[in-house]
C-alpha positions in Angstrom: -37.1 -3.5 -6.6 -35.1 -7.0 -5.4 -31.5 -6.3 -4.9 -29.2 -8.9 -6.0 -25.6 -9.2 -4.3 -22.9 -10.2 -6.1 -19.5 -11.6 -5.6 -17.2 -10.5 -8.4 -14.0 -12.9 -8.7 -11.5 -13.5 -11.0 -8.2 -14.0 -11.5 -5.4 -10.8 -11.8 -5.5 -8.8 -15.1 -9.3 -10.5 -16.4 -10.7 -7.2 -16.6 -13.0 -7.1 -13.7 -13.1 -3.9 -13.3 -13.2 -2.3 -16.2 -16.4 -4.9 -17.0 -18.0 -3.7 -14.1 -17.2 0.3 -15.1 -18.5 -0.7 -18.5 -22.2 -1.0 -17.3 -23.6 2.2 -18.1 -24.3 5.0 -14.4 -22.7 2.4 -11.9 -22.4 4.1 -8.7 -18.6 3.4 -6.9 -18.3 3.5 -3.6 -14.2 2.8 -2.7 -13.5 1.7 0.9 -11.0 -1.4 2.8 -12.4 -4.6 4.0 -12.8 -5.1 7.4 -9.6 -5.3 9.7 -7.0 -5.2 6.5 -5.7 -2.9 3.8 -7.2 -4.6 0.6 -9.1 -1.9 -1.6 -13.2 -2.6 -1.4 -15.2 -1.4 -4.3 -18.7 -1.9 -4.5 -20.5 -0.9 -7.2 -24.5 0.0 -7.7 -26.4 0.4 -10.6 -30.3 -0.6 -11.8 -31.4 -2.5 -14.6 -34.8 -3.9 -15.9 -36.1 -3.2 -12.8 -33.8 -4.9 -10.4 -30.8 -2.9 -8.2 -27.5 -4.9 -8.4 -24.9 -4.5 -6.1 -21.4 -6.2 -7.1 -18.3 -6.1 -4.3 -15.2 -6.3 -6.7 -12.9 -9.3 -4.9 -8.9 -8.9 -5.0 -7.7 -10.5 -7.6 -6.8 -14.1 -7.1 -5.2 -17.1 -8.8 -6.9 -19.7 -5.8 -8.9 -19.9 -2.5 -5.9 -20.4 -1.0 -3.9 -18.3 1.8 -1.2 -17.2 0.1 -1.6 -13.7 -0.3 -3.7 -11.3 1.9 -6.1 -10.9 -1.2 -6.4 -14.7 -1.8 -7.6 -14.5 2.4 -9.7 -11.9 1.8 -11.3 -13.4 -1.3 -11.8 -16.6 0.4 -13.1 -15.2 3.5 -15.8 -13.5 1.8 -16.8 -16.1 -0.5 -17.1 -18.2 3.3 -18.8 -16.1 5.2 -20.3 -13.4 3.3 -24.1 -12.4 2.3 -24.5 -12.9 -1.4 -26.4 -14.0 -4.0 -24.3 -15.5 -6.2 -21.0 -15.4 -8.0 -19.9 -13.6 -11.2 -16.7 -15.5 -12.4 -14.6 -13.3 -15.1 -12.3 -15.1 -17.3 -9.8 -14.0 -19.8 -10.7 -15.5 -22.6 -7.0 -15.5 -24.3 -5.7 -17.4 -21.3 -8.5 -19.7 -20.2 -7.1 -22.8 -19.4 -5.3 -21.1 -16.6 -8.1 -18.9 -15.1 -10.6 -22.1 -15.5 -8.9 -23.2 -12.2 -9.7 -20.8 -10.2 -13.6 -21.7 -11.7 -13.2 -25.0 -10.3 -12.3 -24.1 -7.0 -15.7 -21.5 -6.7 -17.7 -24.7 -8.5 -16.6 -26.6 -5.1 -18.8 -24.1 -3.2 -21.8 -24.8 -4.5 -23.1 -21.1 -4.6 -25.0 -19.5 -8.0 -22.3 -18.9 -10.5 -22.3 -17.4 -13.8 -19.1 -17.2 -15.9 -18.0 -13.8 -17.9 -15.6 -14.9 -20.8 -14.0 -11.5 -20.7 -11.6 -9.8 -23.4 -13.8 -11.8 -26.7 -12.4 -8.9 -29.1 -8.8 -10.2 -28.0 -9.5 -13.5 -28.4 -11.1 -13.0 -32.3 -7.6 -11.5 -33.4 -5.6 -14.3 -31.7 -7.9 -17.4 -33.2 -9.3 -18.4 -29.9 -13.1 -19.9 -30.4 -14.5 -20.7 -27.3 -17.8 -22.8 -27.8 -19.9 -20.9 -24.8 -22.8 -22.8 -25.0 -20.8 -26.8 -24.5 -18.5 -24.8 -21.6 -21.1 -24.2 -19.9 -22.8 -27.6 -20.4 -20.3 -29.2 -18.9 -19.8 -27.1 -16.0 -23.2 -26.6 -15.8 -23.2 -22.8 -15.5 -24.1 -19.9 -17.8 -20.8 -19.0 -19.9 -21.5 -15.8 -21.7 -19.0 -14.5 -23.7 -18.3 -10.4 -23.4 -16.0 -7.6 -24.1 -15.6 -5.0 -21.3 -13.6 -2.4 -24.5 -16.1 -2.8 -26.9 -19.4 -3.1 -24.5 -20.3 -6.9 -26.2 -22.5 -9.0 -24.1 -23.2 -7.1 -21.6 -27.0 -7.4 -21.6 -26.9 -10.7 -22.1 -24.6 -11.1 -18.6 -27.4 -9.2 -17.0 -30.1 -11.4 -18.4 -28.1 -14.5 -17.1 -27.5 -12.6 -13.8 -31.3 -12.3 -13.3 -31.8 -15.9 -14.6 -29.4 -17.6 -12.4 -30.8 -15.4 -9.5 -34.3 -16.9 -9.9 -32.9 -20.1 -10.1 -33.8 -22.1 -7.1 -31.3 -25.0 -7.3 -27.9 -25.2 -8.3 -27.8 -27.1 -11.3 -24.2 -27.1 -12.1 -21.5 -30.3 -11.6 -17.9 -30.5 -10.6 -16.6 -33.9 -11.4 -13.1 -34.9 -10.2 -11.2 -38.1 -10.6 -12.7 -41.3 -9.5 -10.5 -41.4 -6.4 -10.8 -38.4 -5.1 -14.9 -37.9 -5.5 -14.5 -41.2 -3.8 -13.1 -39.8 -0.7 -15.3 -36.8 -0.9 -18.3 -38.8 -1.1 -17.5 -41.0 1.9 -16.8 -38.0 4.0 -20.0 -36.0 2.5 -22.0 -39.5 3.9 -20.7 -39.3 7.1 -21.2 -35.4 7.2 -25.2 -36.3 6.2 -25.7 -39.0 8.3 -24.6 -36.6 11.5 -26.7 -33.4 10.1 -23.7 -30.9 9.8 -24.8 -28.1 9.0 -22.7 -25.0 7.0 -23.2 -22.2 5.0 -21.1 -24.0 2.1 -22.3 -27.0 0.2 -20.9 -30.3 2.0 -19.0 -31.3 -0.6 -17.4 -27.9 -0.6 -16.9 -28.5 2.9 -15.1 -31.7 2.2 -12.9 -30.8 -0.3 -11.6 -28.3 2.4 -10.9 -31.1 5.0 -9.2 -33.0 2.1 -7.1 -29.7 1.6 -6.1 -29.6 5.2 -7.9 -26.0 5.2 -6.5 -24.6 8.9 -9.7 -23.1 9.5 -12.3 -26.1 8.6 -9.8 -28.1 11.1 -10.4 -25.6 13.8 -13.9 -25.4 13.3 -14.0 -28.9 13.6 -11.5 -29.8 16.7 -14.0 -28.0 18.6 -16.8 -30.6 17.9 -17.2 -33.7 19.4 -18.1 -35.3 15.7 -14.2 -34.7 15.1 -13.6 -37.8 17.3 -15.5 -39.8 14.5 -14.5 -37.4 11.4 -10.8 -37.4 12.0 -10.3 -41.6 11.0 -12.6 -41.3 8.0 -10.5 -38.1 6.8 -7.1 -39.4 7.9 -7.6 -43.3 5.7 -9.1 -40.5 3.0 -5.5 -39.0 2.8 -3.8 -42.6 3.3 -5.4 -43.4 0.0 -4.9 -40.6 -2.0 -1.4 -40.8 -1.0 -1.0 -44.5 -2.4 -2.9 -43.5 -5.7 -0.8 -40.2 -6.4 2.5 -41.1 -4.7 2.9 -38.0 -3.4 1.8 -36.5 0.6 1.4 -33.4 -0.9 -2.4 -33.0 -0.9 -2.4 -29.3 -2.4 -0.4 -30.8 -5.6 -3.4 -33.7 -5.6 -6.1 -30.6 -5.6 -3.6 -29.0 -8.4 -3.4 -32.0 -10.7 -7.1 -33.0 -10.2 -8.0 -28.6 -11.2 -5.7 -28.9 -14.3 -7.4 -31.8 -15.5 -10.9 -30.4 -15.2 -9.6 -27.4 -16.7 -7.8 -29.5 -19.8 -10.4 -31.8 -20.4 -12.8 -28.7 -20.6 -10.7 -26.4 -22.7 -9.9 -29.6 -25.3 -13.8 -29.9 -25.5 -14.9 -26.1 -26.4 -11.9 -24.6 -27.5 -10.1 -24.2 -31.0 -6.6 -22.8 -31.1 -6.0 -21.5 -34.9 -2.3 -21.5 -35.4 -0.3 -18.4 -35.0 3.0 -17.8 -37.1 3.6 -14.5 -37.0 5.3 -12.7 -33.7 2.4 -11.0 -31.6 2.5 -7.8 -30.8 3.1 -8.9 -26.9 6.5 -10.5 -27.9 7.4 -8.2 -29.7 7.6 -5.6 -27.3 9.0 -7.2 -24.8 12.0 -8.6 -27.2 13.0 -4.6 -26.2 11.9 -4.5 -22.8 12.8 -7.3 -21.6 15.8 -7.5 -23.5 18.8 -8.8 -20.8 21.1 -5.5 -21.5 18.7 -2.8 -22.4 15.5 -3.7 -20.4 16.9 -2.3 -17.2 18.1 1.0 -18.7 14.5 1.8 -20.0 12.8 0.5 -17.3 15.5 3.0 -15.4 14.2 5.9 -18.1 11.0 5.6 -17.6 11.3 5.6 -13.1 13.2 9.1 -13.9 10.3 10.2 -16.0 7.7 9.6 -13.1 9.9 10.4 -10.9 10.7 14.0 -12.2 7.0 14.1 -13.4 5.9 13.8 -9.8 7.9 15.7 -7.8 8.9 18.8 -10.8 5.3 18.9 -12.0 3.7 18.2 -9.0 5.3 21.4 -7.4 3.6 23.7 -9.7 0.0 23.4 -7.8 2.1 22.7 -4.8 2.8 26.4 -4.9 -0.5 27.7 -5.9 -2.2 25.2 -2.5 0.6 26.8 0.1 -0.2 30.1 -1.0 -4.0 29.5 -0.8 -3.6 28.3 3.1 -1.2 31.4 3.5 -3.8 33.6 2.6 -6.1 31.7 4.4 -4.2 31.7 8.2 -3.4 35.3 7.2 -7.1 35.8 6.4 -8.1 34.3 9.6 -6.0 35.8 12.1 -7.0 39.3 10.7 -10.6 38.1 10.8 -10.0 36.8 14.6 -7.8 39.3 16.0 -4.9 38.3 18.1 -6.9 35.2 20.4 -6.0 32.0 21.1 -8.8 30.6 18.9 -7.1 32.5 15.7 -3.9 30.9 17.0 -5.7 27.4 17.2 -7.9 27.3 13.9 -4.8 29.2 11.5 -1.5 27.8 13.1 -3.0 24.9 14.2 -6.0 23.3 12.5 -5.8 24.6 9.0 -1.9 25.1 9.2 -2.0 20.9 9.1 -4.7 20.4 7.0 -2.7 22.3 4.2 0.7 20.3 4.7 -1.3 17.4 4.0 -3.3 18.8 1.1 0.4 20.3 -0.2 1.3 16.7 -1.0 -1.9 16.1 -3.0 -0.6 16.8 -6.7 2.6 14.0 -5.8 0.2 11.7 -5.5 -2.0 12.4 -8.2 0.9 12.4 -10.5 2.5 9.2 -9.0 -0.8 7.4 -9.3 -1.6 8.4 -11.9 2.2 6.9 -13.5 1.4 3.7 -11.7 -1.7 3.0 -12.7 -0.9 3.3 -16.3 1.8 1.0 -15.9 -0.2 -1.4 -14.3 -3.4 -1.2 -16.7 -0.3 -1.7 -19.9 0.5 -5.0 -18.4 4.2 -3.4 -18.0 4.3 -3.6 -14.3 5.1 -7.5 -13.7 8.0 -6.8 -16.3 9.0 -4.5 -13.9 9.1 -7.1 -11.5 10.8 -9.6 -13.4 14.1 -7.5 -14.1 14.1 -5.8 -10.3 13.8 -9.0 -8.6 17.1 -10.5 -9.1 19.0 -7.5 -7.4 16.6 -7.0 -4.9 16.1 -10.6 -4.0 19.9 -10.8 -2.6 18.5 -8.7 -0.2 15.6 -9.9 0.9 13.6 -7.6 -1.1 11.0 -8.4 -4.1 11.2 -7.5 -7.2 8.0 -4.9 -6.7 10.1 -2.6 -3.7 11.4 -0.5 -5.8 8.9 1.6 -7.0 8.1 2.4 -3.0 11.5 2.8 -2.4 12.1 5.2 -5.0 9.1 6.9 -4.3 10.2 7.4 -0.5 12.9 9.9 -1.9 10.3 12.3 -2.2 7.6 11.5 0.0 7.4 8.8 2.3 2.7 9.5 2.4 2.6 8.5 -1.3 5.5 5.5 -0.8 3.9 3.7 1.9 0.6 3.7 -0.2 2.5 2.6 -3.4 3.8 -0.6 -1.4 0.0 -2.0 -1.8 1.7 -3.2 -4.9 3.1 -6.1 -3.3 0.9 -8.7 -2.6 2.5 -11.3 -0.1 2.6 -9.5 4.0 6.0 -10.3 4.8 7.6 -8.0 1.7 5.1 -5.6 1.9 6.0 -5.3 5.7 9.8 -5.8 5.0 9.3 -3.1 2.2 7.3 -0.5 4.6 10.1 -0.4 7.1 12.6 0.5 5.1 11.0 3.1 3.1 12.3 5.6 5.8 15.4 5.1 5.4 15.2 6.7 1.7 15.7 10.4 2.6 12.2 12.5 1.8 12.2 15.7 0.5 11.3 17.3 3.8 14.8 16.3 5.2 16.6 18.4 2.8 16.5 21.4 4.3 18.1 19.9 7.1 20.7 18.4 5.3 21.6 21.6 3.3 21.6 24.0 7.0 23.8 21.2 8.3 26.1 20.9 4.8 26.2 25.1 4.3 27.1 25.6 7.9 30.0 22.8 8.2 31.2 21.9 4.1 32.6 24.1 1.8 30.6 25.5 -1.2 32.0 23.8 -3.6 31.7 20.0 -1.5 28.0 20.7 -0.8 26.8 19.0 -3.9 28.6 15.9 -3.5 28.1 16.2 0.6 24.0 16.1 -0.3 24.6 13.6 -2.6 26.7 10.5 -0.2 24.0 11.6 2.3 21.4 10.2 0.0 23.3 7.4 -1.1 24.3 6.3 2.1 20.6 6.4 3.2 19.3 4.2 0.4 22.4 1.8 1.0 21.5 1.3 5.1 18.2 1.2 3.7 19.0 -2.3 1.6 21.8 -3.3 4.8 18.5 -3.1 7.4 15.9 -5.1 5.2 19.0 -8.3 4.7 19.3 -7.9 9.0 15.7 -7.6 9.3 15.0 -10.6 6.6 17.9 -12.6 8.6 16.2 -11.8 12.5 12.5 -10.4 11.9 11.1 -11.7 8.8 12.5 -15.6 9.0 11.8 -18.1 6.2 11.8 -19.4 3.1 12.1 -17.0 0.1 9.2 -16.2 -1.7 9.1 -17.8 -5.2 8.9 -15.5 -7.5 6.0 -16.5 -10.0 4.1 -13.7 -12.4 2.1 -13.6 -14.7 3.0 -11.7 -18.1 0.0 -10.1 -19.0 -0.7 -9.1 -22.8 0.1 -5.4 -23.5 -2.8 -3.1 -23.3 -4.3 0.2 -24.0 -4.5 1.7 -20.8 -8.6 2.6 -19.7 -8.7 6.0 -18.7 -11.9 5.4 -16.5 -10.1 2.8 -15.0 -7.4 5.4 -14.6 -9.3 7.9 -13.1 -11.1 5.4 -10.8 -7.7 4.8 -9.4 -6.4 7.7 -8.6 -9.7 9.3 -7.4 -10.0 6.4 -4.7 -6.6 6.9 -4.0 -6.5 10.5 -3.2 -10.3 10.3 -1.7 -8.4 7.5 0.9 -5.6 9.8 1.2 -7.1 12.9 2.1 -9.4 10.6 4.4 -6.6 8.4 6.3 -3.5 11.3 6.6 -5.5 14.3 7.0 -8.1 13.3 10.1 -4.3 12.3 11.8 -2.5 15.3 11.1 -5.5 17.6 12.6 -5.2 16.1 15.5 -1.7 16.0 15.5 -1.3 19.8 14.7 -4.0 20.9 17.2 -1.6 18.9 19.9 1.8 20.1 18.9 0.3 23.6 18.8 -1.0 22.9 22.2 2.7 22.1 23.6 4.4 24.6 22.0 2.1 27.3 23.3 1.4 26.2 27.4 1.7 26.5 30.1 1.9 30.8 29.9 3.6 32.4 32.1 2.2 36.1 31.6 4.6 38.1 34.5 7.4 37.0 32.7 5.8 38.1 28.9 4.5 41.6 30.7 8.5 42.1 31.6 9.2 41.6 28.5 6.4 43.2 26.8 7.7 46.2 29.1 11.3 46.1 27.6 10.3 45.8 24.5 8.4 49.1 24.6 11.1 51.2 26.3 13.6 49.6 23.1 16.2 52.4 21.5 15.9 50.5 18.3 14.1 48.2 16.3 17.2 45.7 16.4 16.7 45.3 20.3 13.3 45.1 20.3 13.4 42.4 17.6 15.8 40.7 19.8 13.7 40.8 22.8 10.9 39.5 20.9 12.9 36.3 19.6 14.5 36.2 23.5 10.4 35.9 24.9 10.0 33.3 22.2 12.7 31.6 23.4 11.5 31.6 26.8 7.9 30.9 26.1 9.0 27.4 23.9 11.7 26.3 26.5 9.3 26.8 29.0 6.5 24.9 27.3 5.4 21.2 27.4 7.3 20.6 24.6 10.6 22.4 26.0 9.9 20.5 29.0 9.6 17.6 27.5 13.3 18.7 25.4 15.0 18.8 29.0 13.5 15.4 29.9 15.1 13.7 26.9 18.3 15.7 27.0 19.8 13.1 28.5 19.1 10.7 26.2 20.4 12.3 23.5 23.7 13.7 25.7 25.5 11.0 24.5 25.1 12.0 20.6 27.0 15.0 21.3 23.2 17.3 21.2 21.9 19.8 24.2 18.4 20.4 24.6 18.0 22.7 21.6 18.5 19.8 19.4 16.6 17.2 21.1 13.6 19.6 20.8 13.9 19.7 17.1 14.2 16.2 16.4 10.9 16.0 18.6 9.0 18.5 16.6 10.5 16.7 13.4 8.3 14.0 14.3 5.4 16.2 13.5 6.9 17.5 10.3 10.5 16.9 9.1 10.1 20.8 7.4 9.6 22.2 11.5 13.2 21.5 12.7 14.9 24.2 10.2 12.3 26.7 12.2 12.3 25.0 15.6 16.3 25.2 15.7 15.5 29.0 14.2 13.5 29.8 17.9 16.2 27.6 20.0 18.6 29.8 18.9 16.9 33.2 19.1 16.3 34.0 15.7 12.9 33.7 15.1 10.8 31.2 13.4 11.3 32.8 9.9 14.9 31.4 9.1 14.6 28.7 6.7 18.1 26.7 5.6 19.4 29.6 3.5 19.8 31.8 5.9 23.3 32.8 7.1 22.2 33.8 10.6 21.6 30.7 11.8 23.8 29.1 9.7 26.3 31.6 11.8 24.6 30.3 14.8 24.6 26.6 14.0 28.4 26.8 13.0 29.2 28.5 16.9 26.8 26.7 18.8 26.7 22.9 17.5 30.6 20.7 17.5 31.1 19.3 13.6 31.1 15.5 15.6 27.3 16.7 16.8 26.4 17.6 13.2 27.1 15.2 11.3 25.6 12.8 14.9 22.6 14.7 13.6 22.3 14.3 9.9 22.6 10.2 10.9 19.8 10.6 13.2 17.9 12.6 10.6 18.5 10.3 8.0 17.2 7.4 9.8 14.4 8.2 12.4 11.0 7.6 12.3 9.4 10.0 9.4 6.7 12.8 10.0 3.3 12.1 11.9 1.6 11.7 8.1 3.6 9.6 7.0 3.7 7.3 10.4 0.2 7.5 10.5 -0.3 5.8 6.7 2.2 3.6 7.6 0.1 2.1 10.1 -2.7 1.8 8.4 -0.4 0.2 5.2 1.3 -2.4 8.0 -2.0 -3.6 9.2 -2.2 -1.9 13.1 -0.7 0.1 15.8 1.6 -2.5 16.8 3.6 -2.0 13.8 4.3 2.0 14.3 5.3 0.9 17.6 8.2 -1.9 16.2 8.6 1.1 13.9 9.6 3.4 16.4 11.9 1.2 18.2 13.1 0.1 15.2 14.4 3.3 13.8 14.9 5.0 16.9 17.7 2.4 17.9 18.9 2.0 14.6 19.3 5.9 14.5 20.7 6.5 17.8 23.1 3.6 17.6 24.8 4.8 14.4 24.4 8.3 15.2 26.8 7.7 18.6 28.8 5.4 16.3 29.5 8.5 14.1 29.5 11.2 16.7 32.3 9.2 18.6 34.3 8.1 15.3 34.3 12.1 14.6 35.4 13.1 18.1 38.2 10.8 17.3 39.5 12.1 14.7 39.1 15.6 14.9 
């Protein structure tokens, strides 16, 4: 059977992909395009003896490169192999989504247009006349409902049809002037036999758009020489006819009148007096006073739904992989490779697997704010606050997130579209203290604050972390991330029933890209920190102590002998050796080795330094922050100016090896964990000696 490819493109909220999830045993297959972040679906399915195979495109407004998904989008419709282009449209809104059609008209591939969301249009007295849309356009405009399943056999048919077809037959006619400037640079293009995968006319319409990459295509030909007068006295008179240099708000002007002049021609607007149901929700939420406070509401809701609910199957997955190392070493015996597979390799696998239901959960909350349309409202109110410092609009609901996993917050910064906020945004997601760092906090808190403080201790700790948080992203937006402020334009979608396939399609890719990026890393990872922990032996020194512990009077000693070899074994390890080596650096803070060692294994796992500090000082790696041993221990052994040192450093360096390694892959490459590193790393240690030596002061 003939496959035919197809490039599926439209314009945010059209309903792309719940059209394409309406067709009946469509095979998904979720992955990223090549060398960025952006979500790649592709989708599979047979019909009438043909196998069609449709690559969902980021949404996009334009072919421009504004956005990472307008790039990709463009790029693929550039260089890609396809058949031709499926064109969704929101039918309620189609003036505005009829410019993105003229732009993919300019590329002279096979186009058929999908006037989405029909049912919607009916109860809002929108007729679109099909059949004269795509007369003038020259393309097949079939009219379908992705809800109700309407047209979708005839989109097929015209699928096929257009297919088959072996010339384009459709037309794109722009203002006198400007086809006059594309025609005399087409000419030229002809009479020199330039060839290019786009039409020339597409081609020109690029050169007349200053598009960077046609330019450098082009300086790199010796037919620029002649090109570059016929283009620049192109520009000179466009300039003089539009009184304006501007030439993207020439392309603008000449797309809104195609799109006017076509929507005056096929579509009748029957008048609406009565208050849709749209406005009339957001007369509440986005009321100036009270749409805050519920939006406010609502973030509580996920967030407690997330991280309360979420620990429910949390408990039932660590208590599977308890049974399961337990299992394994009594299956194993006492070797090495018991030690490897159940501390190690399945020991890492489960604390990524343990953060699977927070994910679930918090997809699941974002994609049914998304599908609702509620999302940009979200935006809208946010933006304002955040904006003063440096921030969009859309950082909250990473930031927020970051309080109880950083994993699930770096994927939920995908929300913003443009690269420098979602950069801005991934760096100082960190700073919003995870759940993992709490039983820091409360060891540090129990051993140096009274009971009764400890509440309010925890609680400035977090505060103050969000706050240097929002104080690093205006000093990053004033030194790192120069330039102009974004504008803030959105779209406010119609309110809508949320698609539960669409739902599930969500957060099924997500957790499938989850499990797949975070838990191949922190394998590795494990296995490696294992490794360090555990060599070099030194077996004469364990066979003393093996001896001692044998000849013990009591169970007390030999338990204390036991935690003494421990001791040994990890200062005497790679990583302890690696603890002395950085000593040093961390001497100034006010911390010995002990502590340098667990802020090393805390890059691991934020949860290991409770334990690690446990071993340092010869308790065992049982304790956990409740227990008043090594709280006793913590209290003799550690100066209050070195504690609180700590809980600054804790509160600000770089976040477990999970997290640091979806943060990478969020950012765009391992350049960017790097500038992470040094980025919290100085911030941390800088602040931290700030504090140590403000403390030494004045105590």
């Amino acid at each position: 059977m003939p496959t035919i490819k197809i490039a599926l493109v439209g314009q945010p909220n059209v309903g792309k992909s719940a059209l394409i999830n309406s067709v009946g045993n469509a095979h998904l297959k979720v992955g990223n395009f090549s060398g960025v972040t952006v979500k790649k679906e592709v989708v599979r399915f047979s019909h009438d003896d043909y196998d069609f195979e449709i690559t969902d495109l980021p949404g996009s407004y334009s072919l421009n490169d504004y956005t990472i998904e307008e790039r990709v989008t463009r790029d693929y419709l550039d260089k890609s192999d396809y058949d031709l282009i499926l064109n969704v449209i929101d039918s309620t809104n189609i003036e505005r989504n009829l410019y993105l059609t003229t732009e993919l008209l300019s590329l002279n591939k096979k186009l058929v247009v999908a006037l989405n969301m029909n049912d919607e249009a009916i109860k809002e007295g929108v007729d679109i006349n099909a059949l004269q849309l795509g007369k003038i356009f020259g393309v097949p405009c079939i009219k379908t409902s992705a809800i109700e399943k309407t047209g979708i056999d005839d989109l097929i048919q015209a699928l096929i049809k257009a297919y088959h077809q072996r010339e384009n037959r459709f037309h794109l006619q722009f203002s006198e002037v400007y086809e006059e400037e594309i025609e005399h640079i087409v000419s030229f293009l002809e009479e020199k036999k330039v060839h290019c995968k786009i039409s020339l006319k597409a081609l020109a319409i690029k050169l007349l758009r200053e598009d960077k990459a046609t330019y450098q295509r082009f300086h790199e030909e010796p037919v620029w020489v002649e090109l570059q007068p016929i283009v620049n006295h192109a520009y000179q008179h466009l300039y003089l006819h539009y009184d304006t240099k501007d030439l993207d708000d020439i392309f603008n002007d000449e797309k809104l009148a195609l799109a006017k002049g076509a929507v005056v021609e096929t579509v009748h607007f029957e008048k609406q007096v009565k208050q849709t149901l749209t406005e009339k929700i957001d007369s509440l939420l986005m009321h100036q006073f009270v749409g805050l406070p519920i939006f406010l509401l609502l973030m509580w809701g996920l967030f407690q739904l997330t991280f309360e609910i979420g620990s429910i199957p949390m408990d039932w997955i660590d208590a599977f992989f308890t049974a399961l190392i337990e299992g394994v070493k009594s299956f194993l015996g006492d070797t090495e490779l018991a030690s490897v597979i159940a501390d190690g390799a399945i020991a890492g696998v489960g604390a990524v697997v343990l953060f699977l239901p927070n994910i679930l959960i918090l997809f699941f909350g974002i994609s049914l704010l998304e599908t609702t349309g509620y999302m940009s409202r979200v935006a809208f109110l946010l933006d304002g606050f955040f904006h003063k410092f440096g921030l969009h609009g859309k950082s909250f609901i990473p930031l927020v997130t970051g309080f109880g996993c950083s994993v699930p917050a770096y994927m939920a910064a995908r929300t913003l579209k443009n690269d420098r906020d979602r950069l801005l945004t991934l760096f100082i997601i960190g700073f919003m203290s995870c759940g993992a760092r709490l039983p820091i906090y409360v060891l540090f808190v129990g051993a140096f604050f009274a009971e009764h403080n400890a509440g309010n201790i925890l609680f400035l700790i977090y505060i103050s972390g969000a706050l240097l948080g929002i104080l690093a992203a205006k000093i990053l937006k004033i030194t790192v991330f120069k330039g102009d402020d974004e504008p803030f334009v959105m779209e406010m979608p119609k309110y809508r029933l949320p698609s539960l396939k669409l739902i599930w399609h969500t957060v099924s890719a997500q957790a499938m890209m989850y499990l797949k990026k975070a838990g191949t890393f922190i394998l590795l990872a494990s296995v490696l920190i294992w490794f360090a922990s555990n060599y070099p032996k030194h077996p004469e020194i364990e066979q003393q102590f093996q001896v001692q512990i044998e000849q013990a009077q009591t169970e007390q000693i030999a338990v204390e002998l036991k935690n003494e070899l421990a001791l040994y074994q990890l200062e005497h390890s790679y990583l302890g050796i690696v603890g002395h080596a950085s000593e040093p650096f961390f001497s100034p803070l006010g911390y010995d080795w002990r502590m340098a060692v667990a802020l090393e294994t805390g890059l691991a796992a934020k949860e290991v330094v409770v334990a690690t500090l446990g071993i340092l000082y010869g308790l065992g790696s049982e304790e956990d922050e409740a227990s008043l041993g090594l709280v006793q221990q913590i209290r003799e052994n550690i100066s209050f100016p070195s504690a609180l040192s700590f809980i600054v450093f804790v509160m600000i360096y770089l976040p477990c090896l999970a997290a640091s390694m979806v943060f990478m892959r969020e950012a765009g490459g391992g350049k960017y964990l790097v500038y992470l590193f040094i980025f919290t790393t100085v911030t941390a240690w800088s602040l931290s000696f700030i504090t140590y030596r403000l403390a030494l002061f004045l105590t």
